[in-house]
N, C-alpha and C positions, 0 to 999 in steps of 0.2 A: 429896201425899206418901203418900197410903192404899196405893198399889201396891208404893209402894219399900218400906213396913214390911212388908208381906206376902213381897212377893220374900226380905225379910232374915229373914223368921221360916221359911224353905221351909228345904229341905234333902233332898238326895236319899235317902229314908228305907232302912234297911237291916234291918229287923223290922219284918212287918205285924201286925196283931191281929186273925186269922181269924174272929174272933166278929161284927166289927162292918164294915157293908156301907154303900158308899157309897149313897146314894138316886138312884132312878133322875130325878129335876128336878135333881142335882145332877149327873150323869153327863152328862146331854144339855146341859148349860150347859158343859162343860167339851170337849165334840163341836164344841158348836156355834163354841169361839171358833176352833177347827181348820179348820171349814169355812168361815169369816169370815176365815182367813189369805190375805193379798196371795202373789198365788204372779207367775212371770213371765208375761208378755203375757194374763192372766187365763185361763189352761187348766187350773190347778189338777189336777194331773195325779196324783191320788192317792188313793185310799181309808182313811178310818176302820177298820178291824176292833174291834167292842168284844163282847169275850171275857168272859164272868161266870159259865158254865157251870165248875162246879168237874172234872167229867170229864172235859174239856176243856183245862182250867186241867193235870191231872194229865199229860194226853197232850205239852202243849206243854212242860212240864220239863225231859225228856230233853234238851234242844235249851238249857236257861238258865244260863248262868255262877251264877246265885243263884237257884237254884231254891227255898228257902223262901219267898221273895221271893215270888216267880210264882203259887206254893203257896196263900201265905196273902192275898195281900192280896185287894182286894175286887172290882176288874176287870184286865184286860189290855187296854192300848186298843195297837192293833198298825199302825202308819203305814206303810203298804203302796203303793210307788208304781206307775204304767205299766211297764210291763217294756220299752216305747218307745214314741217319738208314734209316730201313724200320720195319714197323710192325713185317714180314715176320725174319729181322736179328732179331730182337729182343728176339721174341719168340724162336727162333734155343737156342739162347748161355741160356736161362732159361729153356727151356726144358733140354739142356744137363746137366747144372747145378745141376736140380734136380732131375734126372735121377743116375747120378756121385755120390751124397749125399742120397741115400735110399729115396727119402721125395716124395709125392703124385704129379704129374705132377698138375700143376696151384698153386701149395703152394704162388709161388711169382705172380700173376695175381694183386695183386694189383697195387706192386710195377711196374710191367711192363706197367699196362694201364695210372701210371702216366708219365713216360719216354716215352710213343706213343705220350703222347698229349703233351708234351716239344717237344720234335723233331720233329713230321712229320710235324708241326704248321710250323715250321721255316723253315724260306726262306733256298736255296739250299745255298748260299754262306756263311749263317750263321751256316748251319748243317755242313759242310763239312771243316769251321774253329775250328770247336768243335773238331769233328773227328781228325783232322790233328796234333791239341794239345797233343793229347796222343800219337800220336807216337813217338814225339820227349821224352816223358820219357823211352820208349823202345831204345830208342839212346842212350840217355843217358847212360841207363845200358849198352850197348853190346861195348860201348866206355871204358866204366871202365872192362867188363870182357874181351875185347882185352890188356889192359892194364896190367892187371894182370897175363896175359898170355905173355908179354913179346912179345907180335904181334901189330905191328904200324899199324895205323889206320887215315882216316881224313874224317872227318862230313862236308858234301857237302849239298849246297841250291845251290854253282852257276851251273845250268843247264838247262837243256829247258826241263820241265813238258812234253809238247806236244809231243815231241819227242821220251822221253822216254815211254810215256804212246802208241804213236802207234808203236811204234819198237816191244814191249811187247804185244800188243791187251790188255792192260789194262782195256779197257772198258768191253771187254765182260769177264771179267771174276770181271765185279763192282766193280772196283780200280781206286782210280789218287796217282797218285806217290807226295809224299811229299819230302822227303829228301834221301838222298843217302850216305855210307858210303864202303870209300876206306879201303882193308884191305890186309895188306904183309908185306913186310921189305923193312925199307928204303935202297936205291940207300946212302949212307952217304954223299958222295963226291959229290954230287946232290944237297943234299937237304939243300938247302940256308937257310933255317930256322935253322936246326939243332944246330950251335951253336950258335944262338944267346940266350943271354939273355930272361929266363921264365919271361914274367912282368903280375901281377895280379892284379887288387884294391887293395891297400894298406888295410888290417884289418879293420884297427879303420875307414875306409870310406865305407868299404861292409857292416859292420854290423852293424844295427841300435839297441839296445840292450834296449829296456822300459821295466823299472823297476817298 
């Protein structure tokens, strides 16, 4: 039950308290549950950006629906997918794969010549929807392992892609920015959410239960 009291004490914080900095054993635990997210056919097709640089923090604003937000809190961790598979990625993360497991390089050639001909087929807006999907389970998790670490956090879409992606040179390093996550300790007395009322779908309406 330790996870679900945690999940219900989270809250997407809306005032950070710029004075106070997440630790960096507590940052790389919160990377790491990111990088530990189950992605599709194991290609994990997405990058970490973790943003702590306050000039930085200042440059990427311009681009944030809640820019005191971005401002104040203590990192920007920025979920940056593939901008599309390519042959080329594909091949890297089974090479490594099989390389990591003792097992003869091309063991998986099958399975990867069928995942060329799904993806490279597909239009760029349809690859790069695919992409984009998995990162958000890597959010997921690093939202629940800030959580349980007793470090506030809020899972960000409102933002300008564009912006962040040239502030960063995203492109040349084959990334577009998907979502972004604030991570510190709330400002209290700021943050207008905080005591409100947790509301969630009622049970008996989230779950559909066929027997």
């Amino acid at each position: 039950m330790a996870l679900l009291e945690d999940l219900n004490r989270r809250h997407a914080v809306k005032a950070y308290d710029a004075t106070k900095k997440v630790s960096k054993e507590d940052i790389d635990k919160i990377v790491e549950a990111a990088r530990l997210a189950p992605t599709s056919s194991g290609l994990q097709p997405f990058q970490v950006l973790v943003v702590e640089n306050q000039e930085l923090k200042e440059k990427l604003v311009k681009g944030a629906l809640n820019p005191e937000c971005m401002r104040d809190c203590s990192h920007v961790l920025i979920f940056a997918g593939w901008d599309r598979y390519t042959a080329e990625r594909i091949d890297k993360v089974y090479d490594y794969t099989t390389a990591e497991r003792g097992l003869p390089q091309g063991r998986f050639n099958s399975y990867t010549d069928m995942l060329k001909k799904i993806y490279l087929a597909q239009p760029a807006e349809e690859n790069f929807a695919h992409i984009a999907r998995q990162t958000y389970i890597a959010l997921g998790l690093s939202l629940a392992q800030a959580a349980e670490l007793k470090v506030d956090s809020t899972p960000v879409e409102g933002f300008d892609n564009r912006v962040v992606d040239e502030i960063l040179a995203l492109d040349k390093l084959g990334l577009k920015s998907v979502s972004l996550m604030y991570v510190g300790y709330a400002d209290t007395p700021n943050d207008w959410i905080a005591p409100m009322k947790k509301v969630r779908t009622p049970k008996a309406e989230f779950v559909l239960d066929f027997k």
